[in-house]
C-alpha positions as CSV (number, residue, x, y, z in Angstrom):
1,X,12.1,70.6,67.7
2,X,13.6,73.7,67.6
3,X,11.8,76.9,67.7
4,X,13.7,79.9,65.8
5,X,14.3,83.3,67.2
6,X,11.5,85.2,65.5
7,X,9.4,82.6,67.9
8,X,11.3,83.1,70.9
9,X,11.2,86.8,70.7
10,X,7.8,86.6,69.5
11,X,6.5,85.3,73.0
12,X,9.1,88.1,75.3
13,X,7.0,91.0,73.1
14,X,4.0,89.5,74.3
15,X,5.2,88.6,77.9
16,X,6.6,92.2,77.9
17,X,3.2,93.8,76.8
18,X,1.2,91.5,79.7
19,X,3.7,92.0,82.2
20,X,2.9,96.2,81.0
21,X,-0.6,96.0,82.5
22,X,-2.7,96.5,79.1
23,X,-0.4,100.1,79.0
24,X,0.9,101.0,75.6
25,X,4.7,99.6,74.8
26,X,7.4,101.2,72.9
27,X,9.6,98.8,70.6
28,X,12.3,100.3,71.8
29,X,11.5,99.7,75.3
30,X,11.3,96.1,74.4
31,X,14.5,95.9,72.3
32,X,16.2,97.2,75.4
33,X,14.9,95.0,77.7
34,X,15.6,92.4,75.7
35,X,19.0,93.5,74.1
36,X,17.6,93.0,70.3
37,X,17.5,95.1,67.5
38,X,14.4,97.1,67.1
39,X,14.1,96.7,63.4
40,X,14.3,93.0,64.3
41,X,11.3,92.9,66.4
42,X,9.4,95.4,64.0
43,X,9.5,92.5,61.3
44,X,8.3,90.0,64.0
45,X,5.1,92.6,64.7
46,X,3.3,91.6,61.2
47,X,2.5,87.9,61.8
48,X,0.9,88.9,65.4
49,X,-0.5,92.1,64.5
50,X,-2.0,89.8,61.4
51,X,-3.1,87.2,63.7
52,X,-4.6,89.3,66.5
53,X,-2.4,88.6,69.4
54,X,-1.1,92.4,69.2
55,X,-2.5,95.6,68.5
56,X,-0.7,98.7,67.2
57,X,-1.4,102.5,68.1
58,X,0.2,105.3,65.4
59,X,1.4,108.4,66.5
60,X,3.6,110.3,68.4
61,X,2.3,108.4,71.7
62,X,1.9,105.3,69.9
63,X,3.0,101.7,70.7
64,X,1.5,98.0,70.9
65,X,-0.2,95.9,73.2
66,X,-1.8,92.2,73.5
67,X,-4.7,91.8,70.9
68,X,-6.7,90.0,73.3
69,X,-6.0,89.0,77.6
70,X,-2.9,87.5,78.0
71,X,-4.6,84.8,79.6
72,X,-6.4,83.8,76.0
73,X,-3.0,83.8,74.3
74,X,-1.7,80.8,74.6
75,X,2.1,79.4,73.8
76,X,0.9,77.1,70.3
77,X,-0.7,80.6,69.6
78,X,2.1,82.1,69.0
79,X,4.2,79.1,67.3
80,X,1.5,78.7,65.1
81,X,1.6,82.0,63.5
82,X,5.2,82.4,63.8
83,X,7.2,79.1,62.8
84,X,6.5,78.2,58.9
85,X,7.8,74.7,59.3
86,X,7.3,72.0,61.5
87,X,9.1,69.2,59.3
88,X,11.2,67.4,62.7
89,X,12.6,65.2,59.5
90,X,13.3,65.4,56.1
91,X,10.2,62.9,55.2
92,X,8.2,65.2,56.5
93,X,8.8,67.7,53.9
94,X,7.1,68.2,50.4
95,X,10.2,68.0,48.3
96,X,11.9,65.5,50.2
97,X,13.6,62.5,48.7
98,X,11.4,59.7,48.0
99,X,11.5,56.9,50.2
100,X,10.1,53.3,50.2
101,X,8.4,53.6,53.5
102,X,6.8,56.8,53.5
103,X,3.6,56.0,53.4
104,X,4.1,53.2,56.4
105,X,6.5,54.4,57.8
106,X,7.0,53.7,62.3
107,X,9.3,56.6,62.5
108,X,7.3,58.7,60.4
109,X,3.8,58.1,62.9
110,X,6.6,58.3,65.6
111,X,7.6,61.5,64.9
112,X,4.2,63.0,64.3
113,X,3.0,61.9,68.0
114,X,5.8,63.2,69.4
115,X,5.8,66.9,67.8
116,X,1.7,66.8,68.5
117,X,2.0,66.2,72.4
118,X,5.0,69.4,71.9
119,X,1.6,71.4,70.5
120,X,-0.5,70.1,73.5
121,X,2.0,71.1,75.8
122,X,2.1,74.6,74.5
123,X,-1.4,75.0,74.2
124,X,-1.6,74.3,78.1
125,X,0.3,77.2,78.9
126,X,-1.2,81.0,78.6
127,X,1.2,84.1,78.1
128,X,-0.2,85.0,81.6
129,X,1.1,82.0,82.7
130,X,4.9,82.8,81.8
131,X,4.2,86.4,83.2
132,X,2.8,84.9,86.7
133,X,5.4,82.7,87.3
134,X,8.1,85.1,88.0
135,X,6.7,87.9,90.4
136,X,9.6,90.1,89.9
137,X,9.2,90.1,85.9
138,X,8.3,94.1,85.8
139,X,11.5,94.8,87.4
140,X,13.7,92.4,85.2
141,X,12.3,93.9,82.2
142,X,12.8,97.4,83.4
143,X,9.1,98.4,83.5
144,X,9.0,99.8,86.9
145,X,12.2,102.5,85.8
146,X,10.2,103.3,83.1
147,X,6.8,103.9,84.8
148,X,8.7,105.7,87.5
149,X,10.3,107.9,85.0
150,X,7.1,108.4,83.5
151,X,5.2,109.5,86.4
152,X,4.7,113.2,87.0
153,X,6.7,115.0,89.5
154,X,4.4,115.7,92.8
């Protein structure tokens, strides 16, 4: 299976928030860090705004963050509100063809299993958990500039 883009950069906005600390981030911010357009991740907002897995703050000083702890978040989370099809062939689908074994078909139960244990998988795994494993994460993303530029003059 493949997952698509609005997927992918669905789970870097919410590793970018966790990795944040729970502090307010700009779309921009995350479009740089990322190298994406900002309009692009402004349409992937609605579906996890809609879903609870971010929150969004209007104004001036506005921005989003994780709905809930990154550690409740987990991977099948966010494919679950983000991918609209998880046909892995064309038997799976509504419209498809008609075909003689669809209703017994091996490759059919096959295929099934096989995309299930992907959703266990993903469920096993927390956003925390992709924001843990790489210590230096803040700095890759550029959070620590930002805080630093940020941070009053003493």
């Amino acid at each position: 299976m493949r997952l698509t883009r609005q997927t992918n950069y669905a789970m870097r906005i919410l590793m970018y928030c966790a990795a944040n600390d729970d502090r307010l981030s700009r779309i921009p911010e995350i479009a740089a860090a990322y190298s994406v357009s900002e309009l692009f991740l402004f349409k992937i907002l609605q579906p996890l705004v809609e879903n609870g897995l971010v929150e969004t703050v209007r104004g001036r000083n506005g921005g989003v963050r994780l709905g809930r702890a990154a550690d409740k978040i987990n991977l099948f989370d966010v494919v679950r509100v983000t991918e609209e099809n998880f046909a892995m062939a064309e038997c799976f689908e509504n419209d498809a063809a008609e075909c003689p074994l669809v209703d017994s078909c091996a490759l059919n139960s096959a295929l099934r299993e096989a995309l299930n244990a992907f959703f266990e998988v993903l469920a096993r795994y927390t956003i925390a958990d992709l924001v843990k494993a790489r210590p230096n994460v803040r700095s890759l993303l550029g959070i620590d500039l930002l805080v630093e530029r940020r941070a009053p003059a003493a």
